[in-house]
TIVO-369017 format. One record per residue (C-alpha): residue in three letters; x, y, z. Coordinates in steps of 0.05 Angstrom, whole numbers. Example, Ala and Ser with C-alpha at 12.3 -4.5 7.8 and 13.67 -1.06 7.14 Angstrom:
2
(pt ala, (246, -90, 156))
(pt ser, (273, -21, 143))
REM end
This chain:
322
(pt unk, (0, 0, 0))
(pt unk, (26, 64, -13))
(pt unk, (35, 131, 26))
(pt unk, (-23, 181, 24))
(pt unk, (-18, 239, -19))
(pt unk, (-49, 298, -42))
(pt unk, (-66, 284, -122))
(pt unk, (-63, 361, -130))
(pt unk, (-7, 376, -96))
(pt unk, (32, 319, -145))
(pt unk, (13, 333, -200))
(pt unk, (72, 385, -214))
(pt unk, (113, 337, -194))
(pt unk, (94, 274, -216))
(pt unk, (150, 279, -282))
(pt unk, (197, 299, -229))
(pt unk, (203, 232, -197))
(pt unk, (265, 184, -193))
(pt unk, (251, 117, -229))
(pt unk, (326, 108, -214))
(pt unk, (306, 52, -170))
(pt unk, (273, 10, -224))
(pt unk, (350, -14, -257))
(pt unk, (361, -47, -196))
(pt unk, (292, -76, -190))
(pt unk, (294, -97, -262))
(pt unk, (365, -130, -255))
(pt unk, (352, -164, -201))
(pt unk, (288, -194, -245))
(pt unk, (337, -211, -299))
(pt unk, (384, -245, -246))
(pt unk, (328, -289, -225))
(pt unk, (292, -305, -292))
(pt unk, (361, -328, -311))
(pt unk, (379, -361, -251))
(pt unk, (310, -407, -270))
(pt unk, (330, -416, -343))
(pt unk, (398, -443, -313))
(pt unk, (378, -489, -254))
(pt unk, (312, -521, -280))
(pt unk, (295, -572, -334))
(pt unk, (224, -558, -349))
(pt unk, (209, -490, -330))
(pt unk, (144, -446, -347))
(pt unk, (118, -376, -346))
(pt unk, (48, -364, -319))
(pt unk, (26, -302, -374))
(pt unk, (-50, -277, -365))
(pt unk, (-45, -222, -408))
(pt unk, (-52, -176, -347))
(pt unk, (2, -120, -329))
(pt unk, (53, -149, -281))
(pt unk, (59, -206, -333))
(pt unk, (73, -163, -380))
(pt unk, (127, -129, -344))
(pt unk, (154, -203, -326))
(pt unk, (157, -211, -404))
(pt unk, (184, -144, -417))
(pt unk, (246, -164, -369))
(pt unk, (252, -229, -403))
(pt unk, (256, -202, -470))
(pt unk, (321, -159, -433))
(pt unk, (355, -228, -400))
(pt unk, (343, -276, -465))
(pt unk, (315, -234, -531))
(pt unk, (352, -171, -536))
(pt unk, (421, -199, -537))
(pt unk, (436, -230, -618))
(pt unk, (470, -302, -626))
(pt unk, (530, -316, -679))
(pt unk, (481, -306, -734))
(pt unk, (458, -252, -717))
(pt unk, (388, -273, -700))
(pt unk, (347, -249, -640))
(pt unk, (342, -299, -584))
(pt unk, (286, -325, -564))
(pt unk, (249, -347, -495))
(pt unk, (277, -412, -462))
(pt unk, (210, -432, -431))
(pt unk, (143, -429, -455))
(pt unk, (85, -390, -434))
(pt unk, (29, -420, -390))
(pt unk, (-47, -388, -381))
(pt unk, (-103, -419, -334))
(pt unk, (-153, -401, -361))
(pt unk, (-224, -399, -321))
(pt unk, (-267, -385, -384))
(pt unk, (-290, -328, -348))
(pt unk, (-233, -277, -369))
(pt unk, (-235, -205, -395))
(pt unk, (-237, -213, -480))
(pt unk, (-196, -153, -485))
(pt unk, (-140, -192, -430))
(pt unk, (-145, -255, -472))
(pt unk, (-142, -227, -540))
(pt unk, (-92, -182, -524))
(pt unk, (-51, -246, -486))
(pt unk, (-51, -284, -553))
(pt unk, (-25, -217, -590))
(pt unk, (29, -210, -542))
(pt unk, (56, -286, -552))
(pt unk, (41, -287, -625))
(pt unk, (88, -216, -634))
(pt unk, (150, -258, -591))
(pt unk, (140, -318, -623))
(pt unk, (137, -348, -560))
(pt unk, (108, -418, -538))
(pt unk, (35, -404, -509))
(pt unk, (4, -462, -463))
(pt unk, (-75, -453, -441))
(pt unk, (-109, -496, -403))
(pt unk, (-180, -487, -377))
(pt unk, (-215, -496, -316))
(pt unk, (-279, -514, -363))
(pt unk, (-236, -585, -388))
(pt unk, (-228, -599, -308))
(pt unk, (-302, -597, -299))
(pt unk, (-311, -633, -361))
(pt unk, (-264, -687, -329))
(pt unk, (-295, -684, -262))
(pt unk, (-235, -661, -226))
(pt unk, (-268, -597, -216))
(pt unk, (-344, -587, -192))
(pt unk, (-371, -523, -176))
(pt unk, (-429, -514, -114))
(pt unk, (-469, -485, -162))
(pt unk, (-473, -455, -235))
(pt unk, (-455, -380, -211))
(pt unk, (-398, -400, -166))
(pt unk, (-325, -362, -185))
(pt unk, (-285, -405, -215))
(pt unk, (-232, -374, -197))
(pt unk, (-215, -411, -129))
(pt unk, (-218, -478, -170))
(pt unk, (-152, -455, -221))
(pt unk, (-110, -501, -175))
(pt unk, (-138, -559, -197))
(pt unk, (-129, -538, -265))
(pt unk, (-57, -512, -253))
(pt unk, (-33, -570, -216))
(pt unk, (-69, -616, -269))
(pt unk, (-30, -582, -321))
(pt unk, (38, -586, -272))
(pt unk, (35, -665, -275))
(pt unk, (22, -663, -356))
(pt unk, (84, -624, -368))
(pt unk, (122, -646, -313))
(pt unk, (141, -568, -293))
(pt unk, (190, -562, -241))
(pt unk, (186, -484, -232))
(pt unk, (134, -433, -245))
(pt unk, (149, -358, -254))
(pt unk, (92, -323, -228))
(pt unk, (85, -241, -221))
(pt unk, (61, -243, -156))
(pt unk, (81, -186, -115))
(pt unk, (93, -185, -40))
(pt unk, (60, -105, -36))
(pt unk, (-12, -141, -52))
(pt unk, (-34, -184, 3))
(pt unk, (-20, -207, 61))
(pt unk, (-6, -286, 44))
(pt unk, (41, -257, -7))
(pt unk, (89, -215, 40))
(pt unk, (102, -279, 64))
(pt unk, (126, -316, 11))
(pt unk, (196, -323, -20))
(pt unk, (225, -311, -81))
(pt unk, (236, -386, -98))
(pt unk, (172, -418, -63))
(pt unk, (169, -490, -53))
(pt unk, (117, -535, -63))
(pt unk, (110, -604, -44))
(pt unk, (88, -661, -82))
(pt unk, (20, -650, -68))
(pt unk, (25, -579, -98))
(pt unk, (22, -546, -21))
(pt unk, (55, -494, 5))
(pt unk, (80, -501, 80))
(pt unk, (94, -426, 104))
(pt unk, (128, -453, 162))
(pt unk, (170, -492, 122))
(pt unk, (202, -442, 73))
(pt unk, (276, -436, 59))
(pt unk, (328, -382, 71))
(pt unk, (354, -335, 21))
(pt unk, (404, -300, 53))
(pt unk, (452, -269, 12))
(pt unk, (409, -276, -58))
(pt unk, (428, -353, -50))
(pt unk, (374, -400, -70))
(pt unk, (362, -469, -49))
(pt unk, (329, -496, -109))
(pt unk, (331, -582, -87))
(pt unk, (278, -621, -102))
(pt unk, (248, -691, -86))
(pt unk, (212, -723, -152))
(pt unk, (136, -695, -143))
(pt unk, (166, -624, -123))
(pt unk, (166, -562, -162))
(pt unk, (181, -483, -145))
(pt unk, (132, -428, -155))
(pt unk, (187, -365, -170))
(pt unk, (173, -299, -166))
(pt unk, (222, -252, -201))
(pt unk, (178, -192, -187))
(pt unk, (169, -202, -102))
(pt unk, (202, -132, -86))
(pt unk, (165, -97, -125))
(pt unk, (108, -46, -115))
(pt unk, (39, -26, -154))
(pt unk, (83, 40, -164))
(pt unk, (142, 9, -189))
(pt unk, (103, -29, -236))
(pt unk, (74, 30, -266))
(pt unk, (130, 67, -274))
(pt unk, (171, 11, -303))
(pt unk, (114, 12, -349))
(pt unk, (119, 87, -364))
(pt unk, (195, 77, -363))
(pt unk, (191, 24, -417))
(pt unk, (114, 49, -460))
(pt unk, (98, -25, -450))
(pt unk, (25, -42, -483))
(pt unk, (-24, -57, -446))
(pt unk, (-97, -83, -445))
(pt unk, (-149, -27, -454))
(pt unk, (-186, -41, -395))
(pt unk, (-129, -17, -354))
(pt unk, (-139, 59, -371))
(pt unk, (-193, 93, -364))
(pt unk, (-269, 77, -396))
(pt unk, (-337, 81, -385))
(pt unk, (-370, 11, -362))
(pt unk, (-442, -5, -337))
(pt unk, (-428, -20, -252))
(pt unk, (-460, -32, -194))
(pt unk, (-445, -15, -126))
(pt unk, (-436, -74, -81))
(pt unk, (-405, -77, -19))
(pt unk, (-364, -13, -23))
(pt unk, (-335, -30, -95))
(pt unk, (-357, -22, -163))
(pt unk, (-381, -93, -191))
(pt unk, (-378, -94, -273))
(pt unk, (-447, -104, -298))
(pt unk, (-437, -157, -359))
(pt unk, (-475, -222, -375))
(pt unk, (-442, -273, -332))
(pt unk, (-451, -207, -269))
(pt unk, (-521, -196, -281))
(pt unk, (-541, -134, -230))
(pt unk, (-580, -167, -168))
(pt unk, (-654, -147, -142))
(pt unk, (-657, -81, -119))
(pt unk, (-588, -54, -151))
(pt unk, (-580, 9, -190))
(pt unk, (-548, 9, -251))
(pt unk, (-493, 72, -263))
(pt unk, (-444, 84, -329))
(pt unk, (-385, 110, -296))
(pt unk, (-313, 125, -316))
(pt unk, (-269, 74, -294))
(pt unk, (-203, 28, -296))
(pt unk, (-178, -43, -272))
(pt unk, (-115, -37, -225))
(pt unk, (-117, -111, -234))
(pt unk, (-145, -164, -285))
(pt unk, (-179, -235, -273))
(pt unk, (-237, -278, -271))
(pt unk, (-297, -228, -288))
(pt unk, (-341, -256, -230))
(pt unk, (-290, -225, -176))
(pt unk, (-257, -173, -206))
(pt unk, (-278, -96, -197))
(pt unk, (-260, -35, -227))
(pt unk, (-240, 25, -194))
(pt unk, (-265, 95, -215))
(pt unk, (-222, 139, -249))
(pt unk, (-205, 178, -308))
(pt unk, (-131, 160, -316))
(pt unk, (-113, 151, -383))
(pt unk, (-41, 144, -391))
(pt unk, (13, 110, -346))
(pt unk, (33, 171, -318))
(pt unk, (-34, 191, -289))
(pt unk, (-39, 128, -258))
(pt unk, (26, 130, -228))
(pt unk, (-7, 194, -193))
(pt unk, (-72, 157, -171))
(pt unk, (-26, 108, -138))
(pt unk, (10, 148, -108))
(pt unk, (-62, 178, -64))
(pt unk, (-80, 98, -59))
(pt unk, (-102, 90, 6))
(pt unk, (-130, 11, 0))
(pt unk, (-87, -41, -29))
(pt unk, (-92, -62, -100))
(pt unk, (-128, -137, -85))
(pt unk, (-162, -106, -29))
(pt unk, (-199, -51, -74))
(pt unk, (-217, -99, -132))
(pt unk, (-221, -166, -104))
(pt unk, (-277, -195, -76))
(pt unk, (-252, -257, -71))
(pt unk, (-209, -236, -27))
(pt unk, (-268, -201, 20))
(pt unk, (-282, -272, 55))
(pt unk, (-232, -269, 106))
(pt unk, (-167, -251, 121))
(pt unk, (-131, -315, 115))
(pt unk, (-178, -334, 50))
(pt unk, (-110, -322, 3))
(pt unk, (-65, -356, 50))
(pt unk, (-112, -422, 40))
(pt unk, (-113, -417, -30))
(pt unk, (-46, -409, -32))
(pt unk, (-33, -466, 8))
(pt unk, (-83, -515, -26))
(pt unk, (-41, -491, -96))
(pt unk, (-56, -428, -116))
(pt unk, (-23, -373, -154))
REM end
């Protein structure tokens, strides 16, 4: 979460501030997505289309793409990409996901929570339940078909509390668990990456950073992005203190009003649980301004799956989740 501010009182300012901080940020991404390339045999990274992916992808085009070989030839990503999909997703994420792969020429792997119902591995309580919870099964379904031994996620340690607590280099047993009490050192940027057959590591290259930092980064770099992360108007409702997207699968419920307002997604996923925030921020540089006056966390303004409790992310998490 970051400090309050006064959004008039930056706005003078705003293209006075240092970024300087973002080299080290982004090298020590580099250092890590490397580190992966070099320690693991069947590595993978997690790409949703949404905006810390991209910056993910935008620092592994750096480590592996924007060097040339002996032939002069661009490199190319050593892993392929991997979506979990929940059928549910934003079209403008999605489409804008299979864009993004098609332009690097990169590997793209979906798999869908709709084949795990189809197989029976996952059931939902009933036909408008979020499907969002029940990606694990579908991610650790698609874990034992590839036999992947480390995931790169873009999970940050700024947006929840289950994620502060995390490492960089998260293990998971063979049961796809995580065991907070169980994690390793990394003292010294040394990682203990061993494994027993079953195992694999969830890695997260992007850990120290912030929301900020991501959007400047994203200034820094004019890295594309979905549309539905700037500013636009969108049929909502208001439902428990945040703006629910009115849209066919989020019908409006008895007795709700329905308002066009102007707003953006700080963060992208499964339609049934994600909300929009209102604002008029068009460009990166205004939103590095909103976030700036932010004064609730980025999950904890948008995500209403994450409104059931306070330990409802560190169960997820632990059952295999993101």
């Amino acid at each position: 979460m970051n400090a309050r501010a006064e959004q008039e009182l930056l706005k003078p300012t705003v293209h006075q501030l240092s970024n300087a901080h973002l080299d080290a940020l982004e090298e020590e991404t580099i250092f890590i997505l490397r580190e992966v390339a070099a320690t693991f045999e069947r590595p993978t990274l997690l790409f949703s289309g949404g905006k810390d992916s991209l910056v993910m992808l935008r620092c592994a085009e750096k480590a592996f793409m924007d060097s040339k070989g002996p032939s002069g030839s661009r490199g190319r990503l050593p892993y392929p990409l991997l979506m979990i999909d929940t059928g549910h997703n934003f079209p403008e994420v999605t489409d804008f996901r299979d864009q993004r792969a098609k332009e690097l020429g990169a590997e793209l792997i979906v798999r869908s929570v709709e084949d795990s119902m189809k197989r029976g591995t996952v059931r939902l309580s009933h036909p408008g339940e979020s499907r969002n919870v029940h990606q694990s099964v579908t991610l650790l379904e698609a874990i034992e078909e590839f036999r992947f031994d480390a995931l790169i996620g873009g999970a940050r340690r700024d947006e929840e509390k289950a994620r502060a607590k995390e490492r960089i280099f998260s293990h998971r047993d063979s049961f796809g668990q995580w065991q907070p009490k169980a994690q390793r050192p990394e003292l010294w940027t040394l990682f203990n990456t061993r494994l027993a057959p079953g195992e694999h590591f969830r890695v997260f290259p992007i850990s120290n950073w912030t929301e900020l930092d991501v959007w400047q980064y994203i200034e820094r770099e004019n890295i594309a992005l979905p549309s539905i992360y700037y500013t636009h108007k969108r049929e909502v409702v208001d439902r428990r203190g945040m703006l629910a997207p009115v849209t066919e699968l989020t019908p409006p419920r008895e007795g709700e009003q329905v308002i066009v307002r102007d707003v953006r997604f700080r963060t992208v996923g499964d339609i049934t649980c994600t909300c929009p925030v209102a604002s008029t921020a068009a460009t990166a540089g205004d939103i590095v301004i909103e976030t700036l006056a932010a004064e609730v966390s980025e999950r904890g303004a948008t995500r209403m799956d994450d409104q059931t409790s306070d330990a409802s992310m560190e169960k997820r998490k632990k059952d295999g989740y993101f």
